[in-house]
C-alpha positions in Angstrom: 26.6 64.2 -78.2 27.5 62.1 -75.3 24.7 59.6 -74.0 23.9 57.8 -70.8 23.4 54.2 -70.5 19.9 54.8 -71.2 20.9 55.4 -74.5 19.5 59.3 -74.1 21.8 61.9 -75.6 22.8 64.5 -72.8 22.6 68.1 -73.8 25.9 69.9 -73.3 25.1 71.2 -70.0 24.3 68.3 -68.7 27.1 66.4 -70.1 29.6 69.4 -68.7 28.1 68.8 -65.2 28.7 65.2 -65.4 32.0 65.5 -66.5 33.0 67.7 -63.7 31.5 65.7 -61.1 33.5 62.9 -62.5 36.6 65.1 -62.3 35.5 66.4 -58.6 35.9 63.3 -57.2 39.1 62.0 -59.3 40.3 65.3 -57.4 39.4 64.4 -54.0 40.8 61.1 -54.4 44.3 62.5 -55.0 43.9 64.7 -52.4 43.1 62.0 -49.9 46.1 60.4 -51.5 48.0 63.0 -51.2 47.1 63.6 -47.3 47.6 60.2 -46.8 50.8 59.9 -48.0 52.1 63.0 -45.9 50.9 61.5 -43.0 53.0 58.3 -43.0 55.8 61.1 -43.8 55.5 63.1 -40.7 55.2 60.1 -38.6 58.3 58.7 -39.8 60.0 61.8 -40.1 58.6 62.6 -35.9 60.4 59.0 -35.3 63.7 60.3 -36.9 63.5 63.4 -34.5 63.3 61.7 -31.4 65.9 59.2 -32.3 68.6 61.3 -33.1 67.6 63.7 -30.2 68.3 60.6 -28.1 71.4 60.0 -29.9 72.4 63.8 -29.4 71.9 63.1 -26.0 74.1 60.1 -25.5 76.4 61.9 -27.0 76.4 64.8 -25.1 76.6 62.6 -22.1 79.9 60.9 -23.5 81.2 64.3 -24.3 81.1 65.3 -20.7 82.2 61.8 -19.5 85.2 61.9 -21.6 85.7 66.1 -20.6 85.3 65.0 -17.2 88.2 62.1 -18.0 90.4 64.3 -19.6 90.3 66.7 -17.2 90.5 64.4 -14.3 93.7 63.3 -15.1 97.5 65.4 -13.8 98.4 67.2 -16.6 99.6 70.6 -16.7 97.3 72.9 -17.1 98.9 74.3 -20.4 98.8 71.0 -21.9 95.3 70.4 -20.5 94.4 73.6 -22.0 95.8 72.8 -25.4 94.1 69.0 -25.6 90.4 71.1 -25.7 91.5 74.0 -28.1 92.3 76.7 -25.2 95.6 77.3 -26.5 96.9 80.4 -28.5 98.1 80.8 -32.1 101.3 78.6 -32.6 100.6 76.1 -29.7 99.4 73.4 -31.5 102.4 71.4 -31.0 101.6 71.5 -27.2 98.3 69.4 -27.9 97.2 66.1 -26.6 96.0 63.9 -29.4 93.0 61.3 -28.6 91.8 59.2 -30.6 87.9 59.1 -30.7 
């Protein structure tokens, strides 16, 4: 039989209840844990969103910058066509290579 620090043996009952109270709050501690450590995830995981949504973005913007170069300059329009993937089947020789 189990005993308190009085030295008074518990009867089963009461040493169930005492264990399970003891168990209770191990459990609530992990989950507190457990919230705690999700938390710090979704913050850093909200960070990584908005930074790579403002990388998409500068990107996007580059995108149409160089678009907007490519198709500023006086090339025919067959060969224009070909440099952004307008062309037909068997064309591909026709292409303008960039490097990125």
């Amino acid at each position: 039989m189990a005993k308190y620090e009085s030295g008074v043996p518990l009867t089963p009952a009461e040493d169930k209840r005492r264990r399970n109270t003891a168990a209770s709050a191990r459990f609530r501690l992990k989950k507190k844990e457990r919230e705690a450590a999700m938390e710090r995830n979704l913050k850093h995981l909200e960070s990584r969103v908005v930074e790579l949504e403002r990388e998409a973005e500068g990107l996007r913007k580059e995108n149409g910058w160089l678009r907007g170069l490519l198709v500023g300059v006086n090339v025919p329009a067959g060969v224009a066509a070909a440099s952004v993937g307008l062309t037909g089947p068997g064309e591909e020789k026709n292409a303008i290579k960039v490097d990125a």
